[in-house]
C-alpha positions as CSV (number, residue, x, y, z in Angstrom):
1,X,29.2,29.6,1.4
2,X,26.3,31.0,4.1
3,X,23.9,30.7,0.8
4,X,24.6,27.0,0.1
5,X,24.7,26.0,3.2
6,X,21.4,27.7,3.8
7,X,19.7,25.5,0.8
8,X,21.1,22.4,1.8
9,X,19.9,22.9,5.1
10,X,16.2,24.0,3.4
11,X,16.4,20.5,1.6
12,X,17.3,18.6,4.4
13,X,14.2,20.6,6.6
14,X,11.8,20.1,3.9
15,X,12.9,16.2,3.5
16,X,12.1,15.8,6.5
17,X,8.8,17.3,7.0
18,X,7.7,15.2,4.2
19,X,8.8,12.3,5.2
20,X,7.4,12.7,8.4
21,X,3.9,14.3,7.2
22,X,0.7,13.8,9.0
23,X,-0.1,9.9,8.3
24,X,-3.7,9.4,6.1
25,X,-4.1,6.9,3.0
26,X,-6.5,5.3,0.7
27,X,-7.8,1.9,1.4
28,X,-10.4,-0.9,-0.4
29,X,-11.6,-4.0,-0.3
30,X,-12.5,-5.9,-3.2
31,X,-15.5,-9.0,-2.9
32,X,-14.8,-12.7,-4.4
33,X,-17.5,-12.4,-6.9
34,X,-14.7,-9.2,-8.4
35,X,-11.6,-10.7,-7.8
36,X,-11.5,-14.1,-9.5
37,X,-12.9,-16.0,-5.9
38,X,-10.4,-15.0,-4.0
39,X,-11.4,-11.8,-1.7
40,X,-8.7,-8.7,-1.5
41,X,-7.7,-5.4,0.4
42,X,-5.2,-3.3,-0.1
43,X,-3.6,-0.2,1.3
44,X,-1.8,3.0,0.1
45,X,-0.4,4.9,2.8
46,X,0.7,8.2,3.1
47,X,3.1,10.3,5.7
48,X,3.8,8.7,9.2
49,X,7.7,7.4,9.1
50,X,8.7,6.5,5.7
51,X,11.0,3.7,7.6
52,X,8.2,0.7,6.6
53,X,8.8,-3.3,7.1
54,X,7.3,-7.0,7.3
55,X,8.3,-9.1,10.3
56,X,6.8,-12.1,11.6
57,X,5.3,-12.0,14.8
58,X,4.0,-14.7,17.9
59,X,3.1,-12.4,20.5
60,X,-1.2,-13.7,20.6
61,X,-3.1,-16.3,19.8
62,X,-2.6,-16.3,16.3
63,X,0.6,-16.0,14.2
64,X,1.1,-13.0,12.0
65,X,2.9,-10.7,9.4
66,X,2.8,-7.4,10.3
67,X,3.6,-4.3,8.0
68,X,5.0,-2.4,10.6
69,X,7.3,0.6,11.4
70,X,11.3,-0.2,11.5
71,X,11.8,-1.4,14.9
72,X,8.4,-0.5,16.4
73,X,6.5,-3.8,15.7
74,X,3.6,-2.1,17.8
75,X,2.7,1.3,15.1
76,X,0.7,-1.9,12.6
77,X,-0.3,-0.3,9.6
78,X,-1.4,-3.7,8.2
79,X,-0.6,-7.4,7.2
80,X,-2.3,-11.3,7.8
81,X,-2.0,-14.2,9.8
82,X,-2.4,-17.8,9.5
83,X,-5.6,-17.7,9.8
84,X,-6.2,-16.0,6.4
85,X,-7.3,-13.1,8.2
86,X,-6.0,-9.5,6.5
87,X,-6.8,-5.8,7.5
88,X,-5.5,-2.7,6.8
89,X,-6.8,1.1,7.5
90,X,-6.8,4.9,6.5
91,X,-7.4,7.1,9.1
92,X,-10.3,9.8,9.3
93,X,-10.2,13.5,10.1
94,X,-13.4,13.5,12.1
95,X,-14.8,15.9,13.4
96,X,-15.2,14.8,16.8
97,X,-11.5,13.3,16.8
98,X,-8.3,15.6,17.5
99,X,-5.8,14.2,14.5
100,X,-2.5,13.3,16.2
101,X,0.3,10.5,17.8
102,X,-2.7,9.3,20.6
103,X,-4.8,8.7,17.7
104,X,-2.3,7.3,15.4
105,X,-0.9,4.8,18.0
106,X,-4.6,3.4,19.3
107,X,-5.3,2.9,15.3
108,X,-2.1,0.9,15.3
109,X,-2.9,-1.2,18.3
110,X,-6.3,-1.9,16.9
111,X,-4.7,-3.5,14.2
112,X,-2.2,-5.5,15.8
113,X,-4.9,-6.8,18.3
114,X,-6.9,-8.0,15.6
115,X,-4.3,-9.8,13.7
116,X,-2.9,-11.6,17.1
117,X,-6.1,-12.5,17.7
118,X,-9.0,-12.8,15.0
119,X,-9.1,-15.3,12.6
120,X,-12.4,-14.1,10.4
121,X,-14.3,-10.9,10.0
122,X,-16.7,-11.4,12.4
123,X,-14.3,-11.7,15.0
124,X,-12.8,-8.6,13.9
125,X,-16.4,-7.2,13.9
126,X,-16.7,-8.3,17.3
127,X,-13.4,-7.2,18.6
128,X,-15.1,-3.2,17.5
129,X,-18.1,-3.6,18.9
130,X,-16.5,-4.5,22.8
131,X,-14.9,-0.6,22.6
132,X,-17.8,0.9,20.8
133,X,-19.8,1.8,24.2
134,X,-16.3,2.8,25.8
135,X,-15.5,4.9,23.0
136,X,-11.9,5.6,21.0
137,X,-9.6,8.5,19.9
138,X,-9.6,7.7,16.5
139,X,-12.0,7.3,13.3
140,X,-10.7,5.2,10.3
141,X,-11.8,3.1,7.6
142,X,-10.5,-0.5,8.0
143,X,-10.9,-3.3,5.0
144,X,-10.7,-7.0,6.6
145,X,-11.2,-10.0,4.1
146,X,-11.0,-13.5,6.2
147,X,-10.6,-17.4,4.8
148,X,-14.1,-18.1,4.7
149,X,-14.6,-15.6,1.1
150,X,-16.0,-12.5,3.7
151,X,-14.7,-9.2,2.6
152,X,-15.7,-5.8,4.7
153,X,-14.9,-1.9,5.3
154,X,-15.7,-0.8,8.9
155,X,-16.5,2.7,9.3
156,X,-14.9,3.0,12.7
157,X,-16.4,6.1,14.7
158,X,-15.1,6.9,18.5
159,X,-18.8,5.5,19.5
160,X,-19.6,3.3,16.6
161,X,-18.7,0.9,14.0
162,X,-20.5,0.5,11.1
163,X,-19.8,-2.6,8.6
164,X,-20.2,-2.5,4.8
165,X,-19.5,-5.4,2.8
166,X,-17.7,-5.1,-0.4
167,X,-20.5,-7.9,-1.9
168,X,-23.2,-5.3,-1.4
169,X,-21.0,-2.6,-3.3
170,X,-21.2,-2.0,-7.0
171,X,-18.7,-4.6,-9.3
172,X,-18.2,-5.5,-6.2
173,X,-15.2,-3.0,-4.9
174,X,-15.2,-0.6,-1.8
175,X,-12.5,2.4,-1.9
176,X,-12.4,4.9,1.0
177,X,-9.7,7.6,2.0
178,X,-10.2,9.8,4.8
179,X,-13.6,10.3,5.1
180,X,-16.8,8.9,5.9
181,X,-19.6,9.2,2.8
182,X,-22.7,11.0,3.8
183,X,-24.9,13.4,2.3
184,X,-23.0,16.6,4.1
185,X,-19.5,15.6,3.1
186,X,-18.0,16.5,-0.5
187,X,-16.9,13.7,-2.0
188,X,-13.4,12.6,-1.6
189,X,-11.5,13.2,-4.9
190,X,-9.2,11.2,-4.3
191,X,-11.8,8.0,-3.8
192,X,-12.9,9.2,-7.1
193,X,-10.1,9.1,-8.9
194,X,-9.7,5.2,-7.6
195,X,-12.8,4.3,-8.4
196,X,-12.8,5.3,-12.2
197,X,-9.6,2.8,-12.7
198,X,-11.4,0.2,-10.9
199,X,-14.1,1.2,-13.2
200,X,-11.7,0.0,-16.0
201,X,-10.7,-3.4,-14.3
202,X,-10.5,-6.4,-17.1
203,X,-13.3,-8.7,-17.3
204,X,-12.2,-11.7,-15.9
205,X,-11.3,-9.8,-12.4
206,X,-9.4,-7.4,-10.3
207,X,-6.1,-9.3,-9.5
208,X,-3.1,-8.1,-7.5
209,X,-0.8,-6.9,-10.2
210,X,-4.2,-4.5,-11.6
211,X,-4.1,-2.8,-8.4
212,X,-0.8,-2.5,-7.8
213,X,0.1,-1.5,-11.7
214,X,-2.9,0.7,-12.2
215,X,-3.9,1.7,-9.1
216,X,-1.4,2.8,-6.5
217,X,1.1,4.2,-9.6
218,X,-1.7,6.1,-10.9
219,X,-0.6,9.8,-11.4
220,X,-4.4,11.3,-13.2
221,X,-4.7,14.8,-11.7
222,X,-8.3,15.8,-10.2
223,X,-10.9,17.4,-12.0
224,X,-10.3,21.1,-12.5
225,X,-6.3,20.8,-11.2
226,X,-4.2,23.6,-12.7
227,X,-2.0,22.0,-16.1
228,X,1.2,20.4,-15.3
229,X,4.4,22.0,-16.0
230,X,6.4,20.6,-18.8
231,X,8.3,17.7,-17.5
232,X,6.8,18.2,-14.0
233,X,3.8,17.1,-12.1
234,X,2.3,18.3,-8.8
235,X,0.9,14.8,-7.0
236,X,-0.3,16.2,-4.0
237,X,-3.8,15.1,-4.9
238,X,-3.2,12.2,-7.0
239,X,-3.3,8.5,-6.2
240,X,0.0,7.8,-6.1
241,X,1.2,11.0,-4.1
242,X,5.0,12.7,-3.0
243,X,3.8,11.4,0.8
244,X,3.0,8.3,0.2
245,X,5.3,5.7,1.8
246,X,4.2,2.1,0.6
247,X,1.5,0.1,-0.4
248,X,-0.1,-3.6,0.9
249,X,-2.1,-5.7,-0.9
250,X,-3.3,-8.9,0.7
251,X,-4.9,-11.5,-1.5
252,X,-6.9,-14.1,0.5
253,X,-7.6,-17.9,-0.6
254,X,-11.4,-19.0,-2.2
255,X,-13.5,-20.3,0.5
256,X,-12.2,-23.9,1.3
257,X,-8.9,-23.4,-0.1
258,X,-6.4,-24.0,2.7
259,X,-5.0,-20.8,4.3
260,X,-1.8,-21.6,3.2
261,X,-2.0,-19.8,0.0
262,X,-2.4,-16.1,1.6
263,X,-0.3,-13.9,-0.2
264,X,0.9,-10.7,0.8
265,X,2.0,-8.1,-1.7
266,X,4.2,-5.1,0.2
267,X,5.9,-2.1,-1.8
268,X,8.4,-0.7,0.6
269,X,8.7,3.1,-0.5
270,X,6.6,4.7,-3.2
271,X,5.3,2.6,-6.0
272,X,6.9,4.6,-8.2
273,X,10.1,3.5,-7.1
274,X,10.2,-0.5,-6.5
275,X,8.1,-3.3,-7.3
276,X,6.3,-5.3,-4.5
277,X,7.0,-8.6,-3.5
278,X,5.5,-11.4,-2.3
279,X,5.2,-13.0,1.3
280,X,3.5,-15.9,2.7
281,X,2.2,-15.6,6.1
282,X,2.2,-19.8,6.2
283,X,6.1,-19.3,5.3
284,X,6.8,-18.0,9.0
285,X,9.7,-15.7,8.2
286,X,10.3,-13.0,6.1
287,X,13.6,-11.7,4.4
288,X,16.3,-9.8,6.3
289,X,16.1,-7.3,3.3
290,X,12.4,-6.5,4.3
291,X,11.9,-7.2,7.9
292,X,15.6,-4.4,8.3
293,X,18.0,-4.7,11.1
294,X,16.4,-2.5,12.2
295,X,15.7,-0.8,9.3
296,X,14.7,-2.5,5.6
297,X,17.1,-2.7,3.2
298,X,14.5,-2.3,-0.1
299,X,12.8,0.2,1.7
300,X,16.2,2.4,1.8
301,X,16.9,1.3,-1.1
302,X,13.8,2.8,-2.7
303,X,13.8,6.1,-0.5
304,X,17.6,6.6,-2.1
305,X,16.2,6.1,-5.6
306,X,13.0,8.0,-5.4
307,X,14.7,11.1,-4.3
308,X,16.6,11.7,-8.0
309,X,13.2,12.1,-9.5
310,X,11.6,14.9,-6.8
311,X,12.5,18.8,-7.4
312,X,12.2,21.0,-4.5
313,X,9.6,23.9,-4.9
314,X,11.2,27.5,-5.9
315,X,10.0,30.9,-5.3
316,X,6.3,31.8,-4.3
317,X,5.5,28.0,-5.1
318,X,4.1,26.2,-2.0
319,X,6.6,25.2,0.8
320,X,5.0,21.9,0.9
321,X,5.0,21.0,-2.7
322,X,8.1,18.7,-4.2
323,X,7.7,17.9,-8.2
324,X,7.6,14.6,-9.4
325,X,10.3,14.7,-12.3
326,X,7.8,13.1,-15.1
327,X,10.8,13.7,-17.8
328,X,12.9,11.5,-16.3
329,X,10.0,8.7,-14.8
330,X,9.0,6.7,-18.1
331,X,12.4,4.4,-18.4
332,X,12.4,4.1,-14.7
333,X,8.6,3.3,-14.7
334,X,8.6,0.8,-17.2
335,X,11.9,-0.8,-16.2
336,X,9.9,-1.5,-12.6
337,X,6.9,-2.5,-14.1
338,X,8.5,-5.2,-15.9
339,X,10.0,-6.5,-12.8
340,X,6.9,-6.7,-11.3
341,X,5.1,-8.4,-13.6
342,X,7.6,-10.9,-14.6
343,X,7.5,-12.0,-10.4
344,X,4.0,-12.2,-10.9
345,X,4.7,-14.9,-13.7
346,X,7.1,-16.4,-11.4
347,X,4.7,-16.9,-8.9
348,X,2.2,-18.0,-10.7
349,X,4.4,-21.3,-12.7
350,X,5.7,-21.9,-8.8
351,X,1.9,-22.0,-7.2
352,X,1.1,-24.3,-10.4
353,X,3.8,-26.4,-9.5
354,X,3.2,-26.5,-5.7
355,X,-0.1,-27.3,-6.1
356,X,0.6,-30.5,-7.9
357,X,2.2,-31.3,-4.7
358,X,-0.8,-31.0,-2.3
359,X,-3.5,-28.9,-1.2
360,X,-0.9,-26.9,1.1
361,X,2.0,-24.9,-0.1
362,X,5.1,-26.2,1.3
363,X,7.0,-24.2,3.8
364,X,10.1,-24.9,2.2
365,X,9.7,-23.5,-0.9
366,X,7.6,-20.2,0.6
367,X,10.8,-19.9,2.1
368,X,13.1,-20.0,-1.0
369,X,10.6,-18.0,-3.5
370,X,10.6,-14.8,-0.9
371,X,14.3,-15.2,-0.6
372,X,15.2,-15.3,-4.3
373,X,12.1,-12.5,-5.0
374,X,14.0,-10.1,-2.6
375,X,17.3,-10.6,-3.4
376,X,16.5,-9.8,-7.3
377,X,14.3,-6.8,-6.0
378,X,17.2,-5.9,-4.2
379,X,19.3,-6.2,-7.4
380,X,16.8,-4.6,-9.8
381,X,17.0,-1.4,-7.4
382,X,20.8,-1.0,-7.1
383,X,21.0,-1.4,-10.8
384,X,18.8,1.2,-11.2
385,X,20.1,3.5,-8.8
386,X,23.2,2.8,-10.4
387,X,21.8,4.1,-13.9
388,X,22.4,7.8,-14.9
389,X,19.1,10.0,-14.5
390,X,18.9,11.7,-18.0
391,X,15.4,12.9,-19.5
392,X,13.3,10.3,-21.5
393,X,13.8,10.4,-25.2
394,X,10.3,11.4,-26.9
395,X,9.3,8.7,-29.3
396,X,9.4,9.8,-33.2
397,X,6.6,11.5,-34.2
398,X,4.2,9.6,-36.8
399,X,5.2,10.4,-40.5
400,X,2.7,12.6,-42.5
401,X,-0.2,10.6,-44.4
402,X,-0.8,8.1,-41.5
């Protein structure tokens, strides 16, 4: 009895330490010119609370969706207003910055200042240079794309800020994680590994669904990483990774195109385990389901289902390390995949139809899309949770001669 209740207390310990791991993530920012006219960031975060929602917020000058923490609509960790402004950030381990909650919570408040109140990146740019002289307790990379087709990465220093636009870049896409390039610092493996998908982005643009299908689910291991075990993977230095908590995209609107059409893209839990939705700032509100009460109901709902598919380290294995259950992902993985892309469809036939309305989406309608979108999210994940976890079936292996 003493020896189970020992391990379930170990689980419940090491649950928890992951879940509330030092926060850090992986951020870009991809120009017009690469993303069919229409400028994009997007965010994959990692550690901090896993408890992750959208709500709606008035408190500035501007309206504003904010991907927040579950009842703390201060800790921002991303999101856009109606101005068609959208940011989002990875923090830095700096040398001259001491990691920790101080420098966690002024990141957060930089981000909820400039979404209250800067409608374009040069606000934004403006709003970093009033605190450069004063200094800050934090360092971070921060991707801001605005309605006027401007799309940036700030390297934000305690004494400096340092802007980068994604135009200048090559195929037009900036990735950073949580450092600052330079000719002293090794190069971040993990903004490697980014980089070569982006490297294999179709022709015709990097859209929404690319990064969010090949990008943040992406499980390559690093160069020189030790070979899986059979049915296992260690992703603490892959893309998608057992800390991370969600990912953002926001897709902007072409220069001219009425702000209206900003779209937000939030998974709330690992990648792995949900499909993101879509959100209009112009809509105003935001599902129950995602904004929580306090907490989000998809985000729980993912946590629950994500847990079946992690295996607690044994023995002289790390303390830190959980393995991803790769024998029982594939039915799962394609099951969410498909979900995703067929909202994508969906979206796409209802913006087609919108637009024959007039230049501006109608609120209405936002309103109705998000609502239907989450409540078959919602659906999709209970279905699958509902599902018995049993290893994928290996397809038949190709007869002789062929």
């Amino acid at each position: 009895m003493l020896s189970l209740l020992g391990r379930a207390l170990a689980g419940c310990l090491a649950g928890f330490c992951v879940a509330q791991s030092p926060a850090g993530g992986l951020v870009g920012v991809v120009a017009p010119k690469a993303a069919s006219g229409r400028p994009m960031l997007w965010v994959l975060r990692d550690g901090g609370s896993p408890d992750l929602v959208v709500q709606p917020l008035a408190d500035g000058l501007v309206r504003y969706v904010a991907w927040c923490e579950a009842g703390q609509p201060g800790r921002v960790h991303g999101g856009a207003n109606e101005g068609g402004l959208g940011i989002a950030a990875a923090p830095v381990a700096a040398a001259d910055v001491v990691a920790g909650a101080e420098a966690d919570a002024a990141l957060c408040a930089l981000l909820k200042e400039a979404l209250r109140t800067c409608r374009d990146v040069a606000a934004v740019e403006t709003l970093l240079r009033s605190a450069d002289a004063t200094g800050r307790v934090f360092a971070a990379n921060v991707v801001v794309v605005d309605a006027a087709g401007a799309a940036a990465l700030f390297e934000v220093r305690p004494g400096s800020s340092t802007r980068v636009d994604a135009a200048t870049a090559e195929r037009g896409v900036l990735v950073r994680g949580g450092t600052f390039p330079g000719p002293e610092v090794p190069v971040d493996e993990r903004q490697r590994l980014a980089e070569a998908v982006f490297a294999r982005a179709p022709a015709d643009g990097v859209s929404a669904g690319f990064v969010l299908q090949q990008v943040a689910r992406d499980l390559t291991l690093p160069a020189g990483a030790p070979r899986p075990r059979e049915g296992r993977l260690d992703t603490r230095a892959t893309l998608h990774r057992q800390s991370t908590t969600g990912a953002l995209v926001v897709q902007g609107v072409a220069n001219g195109e009425d702000v209206g059409w900003t779209t937000i893209w939030v998974s709330l839990g690992q990648p792995l385990f949900t499909a993101a939705l879509p959100l209009f700032p112009a809509a105003g509100v935001v599902p129950r389901a995602v904004a929580g009460d306090p907490r989000s109901a998809l985000a729980q709902a993912s946590q629950r289902l994500q847990e079946r598919f992690y295996a607690a380290a044994e023995g002289a294995e790390p303390a830190d390390l959980r393995w991803l259950r790769t024998d029982l992902l594939p039915p799962l993985r394609r099951d969410l995949m498909f979900h995703e892309a067929e909202t994508f469809a969906l979206l796409g036939e209802a913006r087609a139809n919108w637009r024959t309305a007039g230049a501006r989406p109608p609120m209405p309608q936002l309103r109705q899309f998000q609502e239907a979108m989450a409540a078959r999210l919602q659906q999709q994940l209970a279905d699958l949770s509902a599902r018995p976890a049993v290893p994928a079936v290996a397809p038949p292996s190709e007869p002789k001669g062929k």
